[in-house]
Each structure stands twice: as structure tokens, then as C-alpha cells.
C-alpha positions, 0 to 999 in steps of 0.5 A: 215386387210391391211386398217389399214397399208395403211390408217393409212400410208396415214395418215401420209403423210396428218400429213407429218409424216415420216414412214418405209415401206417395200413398194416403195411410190407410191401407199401409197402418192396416197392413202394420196392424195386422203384422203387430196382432199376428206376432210380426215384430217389424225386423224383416229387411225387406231389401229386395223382391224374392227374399225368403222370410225365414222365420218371420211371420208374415202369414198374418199380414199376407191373410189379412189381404187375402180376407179382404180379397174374398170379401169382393165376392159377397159384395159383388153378389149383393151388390148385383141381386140388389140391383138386378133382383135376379138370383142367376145373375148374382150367383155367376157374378160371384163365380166369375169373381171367384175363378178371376186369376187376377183377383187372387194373384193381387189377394194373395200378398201383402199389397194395397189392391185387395184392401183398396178394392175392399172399399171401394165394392163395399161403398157401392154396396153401401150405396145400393142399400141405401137407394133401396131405402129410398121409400123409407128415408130417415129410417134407422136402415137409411141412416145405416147405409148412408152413413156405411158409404161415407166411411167407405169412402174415407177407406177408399180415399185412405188406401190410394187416391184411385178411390176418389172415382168411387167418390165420384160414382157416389156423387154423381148419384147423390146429385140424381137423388137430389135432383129428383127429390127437387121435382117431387112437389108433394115433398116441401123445401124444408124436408128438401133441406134435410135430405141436403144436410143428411148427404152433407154430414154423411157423404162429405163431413164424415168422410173428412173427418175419417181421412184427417184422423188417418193422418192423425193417427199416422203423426202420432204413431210414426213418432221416431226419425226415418227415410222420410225426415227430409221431406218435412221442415226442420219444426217438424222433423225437431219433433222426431225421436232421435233426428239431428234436430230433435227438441232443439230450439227453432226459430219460426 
């Protein structure tokens, strides 16, 4: 059912049609991405659920889902060893991944729930690798993870706005960390301060700057007029290609 949204949206990113969505970019530009480099050419109606694709090429858009889907299963199996240093555990943790129908159904088409689960395991991975860093902070290491979890958290919150409960997640252990680092009274204040600013710039500035260059790229990309003019002022919709308004002269 959801293939005719998400495909026919990545549809309008490859015509660079401009569209209304309840959901954040992200995974919708992907989906597009991966249908432009597969030879997809954007002229699949999409009107409605069961329609055969003939000779439209949706495979690369259908595979694209489907490789993110398969990589929950590493990212659960590190994520548990990680935490558990038990080898059995990681192992049926992945196996349970890999029998789980529900993860292959959702995997297997063109829809935002393998990219969103995409990030949103690999954040959490992100995370436990870098509070395995904790003995070694400033590392080379611990700037990798912490810096890999902030741009996981702008793909999740990109995909959907579900994503905001690993942000959640993320935070409430951060606030830990930091709580913690408070009350060792061997570490001075001043080095305080920098693990602060370290989480500032990594989990909160970084992942900003990501979510707006989405959008960013979104305006810029979805340059044409579409289904989704009616939603934005009469200023912005002068700037679409082939609207009514289109270059004309409007007062502020």
C-alpha cells in the first residue's frame, strides 16, 4: 500500500517535482536517489496499491530498502556483544533478527521503515561504541563515535519524527555521562567543560545542521510546480517553475 506514496514521491524528486509531505526528506530523497542511479526515470504512475510495474525499473529502489533492512542484523549483533561481551547472545540476537517476518515484509518494498530502523540501530550502535571509549575521551575513536551518533540522529529524525525517541535515548545517557563526569573530583571543571562542549557540537549543532541541509537540499532540488503549491504562500510558490505565479511580481 505505502509503495504508491513513497515511490511515487521518489518520483517526483527524479522530475524534481515540488510535494507535500507529513514526513521529514530524508528517507523520500534516498528512495529517489536510489531509483535515478538504478536507471528508474520517474514516469510510474503510482495511482494505486497492486499496480504491475511493467517495464519500469523498480528493483533499485526496492534493493536499496532491502540493504538497509539486512544491515539491522550486524548492528543488532554489535550492539549486543558491545554490551553484553557474550558471543551466544549476540549470535541469537542476530538469528532472531533474521527469522523475524516483520522485518523482512517491511524490508522488501519501497517504504520509510528499513531506512528509518536504518538509523535508528545505527545510532545506538553509535552510542555504545562511544561509551566504550569512555576510558579513552578525545580519542581519535571517541571523536568517531560521538560524532557517527550525531549524524545518525539527523537521519533518523530526517526519515520520520518517530526518530526523536532515539534522540531521547541518546540524551538521557548523555545527561548520565555528564552527570557522572560531575562527580569524579579528580577531572577539573575546565575539562568538564570541554566533554559539554564536545556533546554540544556533536549531539545537538551537528545533527541541526544535517536536518536543515535536508530541507536545503529539498528546496533546491524540487524546483518545478506540483500537488504540494497550495500549502506554501503565493512568494514561494513564484519561485516554482511553471506555477500560475511563477516570476511574478508580489508584494510583501
Amino acid at each position: 500500500w505505502d509503495e504508491t506514496h513513497f515511490g511515487k514521491m521518489g518520483s517526483y524528486y527524479i522530475n524534481r517535482t515540488f510535494f507535500f509531505d507529513v514526513h521529514p526528506p530524508l528517507g523520500k530523497m534516498l528512495i529517489g536517489l536510489a531509483g535515478y542511479l538504478s536507471g528508474y526515470d520517474g514516469t510510474f504512475p503510482f495511482q494505486k496499491p497492486g499496480d504491475r510495474y511493467e517495464q519500469h525499473n523498480y528493483m533499485g529502489m526496492r534493493g536499496f530498502c532491502a540493504f538497509l533492512g539486512s544491515c539491522l542484523v550486524p548492528f543488532a549483533y554489535l550492539t549486543v556483544l558491545e554490551l553484553s561481551k557474550s558471543l551466544p547472545a549476540a549470535l541469537l540476537t542476530a538469528f532472531i533478527l533474521i527469522f523475524d517476518t516483520g522485518c523482512i515484509t517491511l524490508s522488501q518494498y519501497i517504504l520509510l521503515d528499513p531506512i528509518l530502523m536504518f538509523f535508528l540501530m545505527a545510532a545506538v550502535l553509535s552510542m555504545v561504541k562511544c561509551n566504550s571509549c569512555a576510558d579513552r575521551p578525545f580519542s581519535a575513536s571517541w571523536w568517531f563515535w560521538l560524532s557517527l551518533t550525531g549524524v545518525n540522529l539527523a537521519g533518523a529524525m530526517g526519515v520520520k519524527f518517530v526518530g526523536l525517541f532515539v534522540v531521547l535515548l541518546v540524551g538521557l545517557n548523555t545527561i548520565y555521562d555528564l552527570w557522572d563526569l560531575l562527580g569524579n573530583l579528580s577531572l577539573s571543571l575546565v575539562m568538564f567543560g570541554k566533554h559539554l562542549l564536545a556533546r554540544v557540537l556533536c549531539l545537538i549543532v551537528l545533527p541541526l545542521a544535517l536536518y536543515m541541509a535536508m530541507f536545503a537540499v529539498h528546496f533546491t532540488v524540487l524546483n518545478k510546480s506540483g500537488p504540494g503549491d497550495g500549502f506554501f504562500s503565493s512568494a514561494f510558490q513564484s519561485q516554482l517553475i511553471g506555477n500560475n505565479l511563477h516570476n511574478v511580481s508580489i508584494p510583501e
